[in-house]
C-alpha positions in Angstrom: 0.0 0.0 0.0 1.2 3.6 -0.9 1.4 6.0 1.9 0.5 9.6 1.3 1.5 12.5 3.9 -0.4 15.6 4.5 -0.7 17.7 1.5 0.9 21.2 2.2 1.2 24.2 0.1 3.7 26.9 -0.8 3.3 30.2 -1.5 4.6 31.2 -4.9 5.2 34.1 -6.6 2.0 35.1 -7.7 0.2 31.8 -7.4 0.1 28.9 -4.3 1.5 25.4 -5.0 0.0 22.4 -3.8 2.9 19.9 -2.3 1.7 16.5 -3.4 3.7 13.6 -1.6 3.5 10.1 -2.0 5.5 6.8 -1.6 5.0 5.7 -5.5 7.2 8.4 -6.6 11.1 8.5 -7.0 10.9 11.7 -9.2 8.9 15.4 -8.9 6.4 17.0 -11.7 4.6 19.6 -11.4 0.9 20.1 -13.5 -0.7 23.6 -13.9 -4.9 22.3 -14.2 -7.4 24.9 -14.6 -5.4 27.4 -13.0 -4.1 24.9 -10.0 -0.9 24.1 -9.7 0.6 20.9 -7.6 3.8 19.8 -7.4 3.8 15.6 -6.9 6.9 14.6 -5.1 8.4 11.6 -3.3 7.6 11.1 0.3 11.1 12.4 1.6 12.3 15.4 0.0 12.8 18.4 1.7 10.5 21.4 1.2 13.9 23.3 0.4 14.4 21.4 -2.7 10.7 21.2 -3.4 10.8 25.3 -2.9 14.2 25.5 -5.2 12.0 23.8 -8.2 9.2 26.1 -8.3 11.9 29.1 -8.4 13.3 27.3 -11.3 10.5 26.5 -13.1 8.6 29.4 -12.1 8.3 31.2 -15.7 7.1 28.4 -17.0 4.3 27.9 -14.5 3.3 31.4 -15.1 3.3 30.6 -18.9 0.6 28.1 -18.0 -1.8 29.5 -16.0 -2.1 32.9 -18.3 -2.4 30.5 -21.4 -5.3 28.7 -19.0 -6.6 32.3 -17.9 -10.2 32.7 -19.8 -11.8 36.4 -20.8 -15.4 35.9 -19.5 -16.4 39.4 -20.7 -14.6 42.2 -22.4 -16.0 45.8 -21.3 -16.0 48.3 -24.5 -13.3 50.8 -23.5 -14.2 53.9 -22.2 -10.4 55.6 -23.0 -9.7 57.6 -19.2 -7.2 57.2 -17.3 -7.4 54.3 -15.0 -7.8 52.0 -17.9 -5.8 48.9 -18.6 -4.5 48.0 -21.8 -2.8 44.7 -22.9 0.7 44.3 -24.1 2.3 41.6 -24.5 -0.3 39.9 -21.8 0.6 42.4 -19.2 -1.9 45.1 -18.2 -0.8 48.6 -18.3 -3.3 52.0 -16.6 -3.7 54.7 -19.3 -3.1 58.3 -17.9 -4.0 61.2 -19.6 -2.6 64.3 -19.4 -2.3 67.9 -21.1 0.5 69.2 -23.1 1.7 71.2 -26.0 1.1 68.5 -28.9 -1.0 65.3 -29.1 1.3 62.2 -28.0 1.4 58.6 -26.1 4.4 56.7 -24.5 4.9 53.9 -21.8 6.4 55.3 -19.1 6.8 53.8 -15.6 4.4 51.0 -16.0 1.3 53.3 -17.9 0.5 54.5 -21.4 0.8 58.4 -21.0 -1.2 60.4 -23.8 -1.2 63.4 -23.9 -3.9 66.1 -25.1 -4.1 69.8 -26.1 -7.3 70.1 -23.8 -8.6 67.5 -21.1 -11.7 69.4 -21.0 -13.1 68.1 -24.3 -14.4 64.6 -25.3 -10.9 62.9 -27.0 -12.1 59.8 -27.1 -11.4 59.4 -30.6 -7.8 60.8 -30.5 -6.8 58.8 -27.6 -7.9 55.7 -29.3 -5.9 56.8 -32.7 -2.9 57.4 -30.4 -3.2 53.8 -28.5 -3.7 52.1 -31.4 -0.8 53.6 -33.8 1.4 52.7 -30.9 0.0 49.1 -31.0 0.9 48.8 -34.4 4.2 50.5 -34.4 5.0 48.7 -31.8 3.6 45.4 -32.9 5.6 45.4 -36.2 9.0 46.0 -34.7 8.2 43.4 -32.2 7.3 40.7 -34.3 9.6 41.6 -37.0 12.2 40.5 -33.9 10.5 37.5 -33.2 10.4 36.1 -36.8 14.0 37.0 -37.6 15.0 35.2 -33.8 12.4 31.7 -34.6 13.6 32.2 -38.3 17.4 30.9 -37.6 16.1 28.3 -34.9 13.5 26.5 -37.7 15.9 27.1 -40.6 13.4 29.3 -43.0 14.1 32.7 -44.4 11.1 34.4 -44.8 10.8 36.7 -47.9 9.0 39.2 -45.9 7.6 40.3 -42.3 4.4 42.6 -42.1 1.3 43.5 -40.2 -2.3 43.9 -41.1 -6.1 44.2 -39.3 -7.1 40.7 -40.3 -10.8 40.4 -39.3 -10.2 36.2 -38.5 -6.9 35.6 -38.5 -3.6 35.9 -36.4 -1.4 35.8 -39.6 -0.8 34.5 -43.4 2.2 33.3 -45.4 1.7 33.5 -49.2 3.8 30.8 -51.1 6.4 32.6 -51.9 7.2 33.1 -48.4 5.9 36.7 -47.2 4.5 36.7 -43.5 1.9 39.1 -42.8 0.6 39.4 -39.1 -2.4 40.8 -36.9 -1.0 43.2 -35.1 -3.5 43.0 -32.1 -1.7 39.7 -31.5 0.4 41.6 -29.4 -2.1 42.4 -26.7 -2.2 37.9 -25.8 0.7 37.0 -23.8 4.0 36.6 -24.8 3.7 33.1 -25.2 0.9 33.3 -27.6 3.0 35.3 -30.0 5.8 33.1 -30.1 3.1 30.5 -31.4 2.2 32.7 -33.6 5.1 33.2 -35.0 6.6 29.9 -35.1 2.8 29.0 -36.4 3.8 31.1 -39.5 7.3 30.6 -40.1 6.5 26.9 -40.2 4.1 27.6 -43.2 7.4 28.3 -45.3 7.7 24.8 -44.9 4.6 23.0 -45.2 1.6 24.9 -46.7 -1.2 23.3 -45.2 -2.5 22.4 -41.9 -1.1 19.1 -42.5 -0.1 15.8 -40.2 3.7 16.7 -41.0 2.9 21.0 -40.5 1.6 20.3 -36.8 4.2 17.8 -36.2 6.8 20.5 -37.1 4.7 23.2 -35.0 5.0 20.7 -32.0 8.4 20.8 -32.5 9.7 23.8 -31.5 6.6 24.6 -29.2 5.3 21.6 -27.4 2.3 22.8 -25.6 1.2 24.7 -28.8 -2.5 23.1 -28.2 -2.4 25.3 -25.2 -2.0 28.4 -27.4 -4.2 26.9 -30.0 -6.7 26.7 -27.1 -5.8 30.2 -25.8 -6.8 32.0 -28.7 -10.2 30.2 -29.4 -11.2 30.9 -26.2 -9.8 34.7 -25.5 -8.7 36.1 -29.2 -12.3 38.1 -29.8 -11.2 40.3 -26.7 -8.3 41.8 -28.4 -9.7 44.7 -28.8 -8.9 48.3 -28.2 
């Protein structure tokens, strides 16, 4: 018979581990379910050791529970200061300001814009400004991303772009040219990098193919995850 200790939990950073123990194990894993996370070790190991792995392995258990995180309901943005935008699956406030000239920048952890006049409904232009630096920002990052997942699969894509695609998160034409959504960079990071590699592996197979997905799989395992991710959070997006 298997003996089983009392379960105990640590406190990680940003999320509480489950401590798992049990006689019928020699070695330790740790599952992320629905936003849980337990560690299952052996009977004997320290809690030190048990401690050290989550510190080691603690961006990828962040990974997983934001890629299991699920948008219930997206509120329509209101543009005021307070407001959190997505980048790169981090939230940042908006905080508006006035100033000599029209203008938006990430500084200290918020999107500043600033406005001629607070007084007046700028709605509009503080929507212009968020979203031009979305896309500028969008097509330098994943123009850095392609060129870094490029050399790792072995393509050389003939092109890198960005587009508002109404249901997609990117295209590769035969010839090679990647175009992508830009609002892809509001999911988190790991999302893009599926993305990405998701594209680039077009250059070599185009289809959704046995062999395509076996290359996707590849160089991102859990790419069902991110598969997943986006059918359940892409429509919310938005800005």
């Amino acid at each position: 018979m298997s003996l089983r200790l009392e379960n105990t939990v640590i406190q990680g950073n940003g999320y509480v581990a489950e401590v798992i123990r049990t006689s019928r194990r020699k070695t330790v894993s740790i599952k992320v379910i629905e936003g849980n996370v337990s560690v299952i070790v052996p009977d004997a190991l320290a809690i030190e050791k048990i401690q050290s792995l989550l510190t080691q392995k603690h961006r990828w258990i962040k990974e997983k529970l934001a890629l299991q995180e699920v948008v219930i309901f997206i509120k329509p943005k209101e543009f005021v200061s307070g407001e959190a935008f997505s980048y790169l699956g981090r939230n940042y406030r908006l905080k508006v300001i006035e100033g000599a000239y029209p203008a938006i920048k990430l500084y200290q952890g918020r999107f500043v814009v600033t406005l001629r006049d607070k007084t007046i409904d700028n709605t509009g232009a503080i929507k212009q400004l968020i979203i031009k630096w979305f896309k500028e920002h969008a097509k330098s990052k994943l123009i850095e991303k392609t060129a870094r997942y490029s050399k790792i699969i072995g393509v050389n894509p003939l092109s890198v772009g960005i587009k508002a695609f109404q249901s997609r998160w990117g295209s590769c034409s035969v010839k090679g040219d990647i175009l992508y959504n830009w609002k892809i960079v509001m999911a988190p990071n790991r999302i893009v990098d599926y993305v990405v590699i998701h594209e680039l592996c077009h250059i070599l197979y185009h289809d959704h193919s046995a062999m395509f997905w076996k290359t996707v799989e590849r160089y991102m395992p859990d790419y069902l995850e991110c598969k997943e991710w986006l059918k359940l959070n892409g429509k919310g997006l938005e800005i």
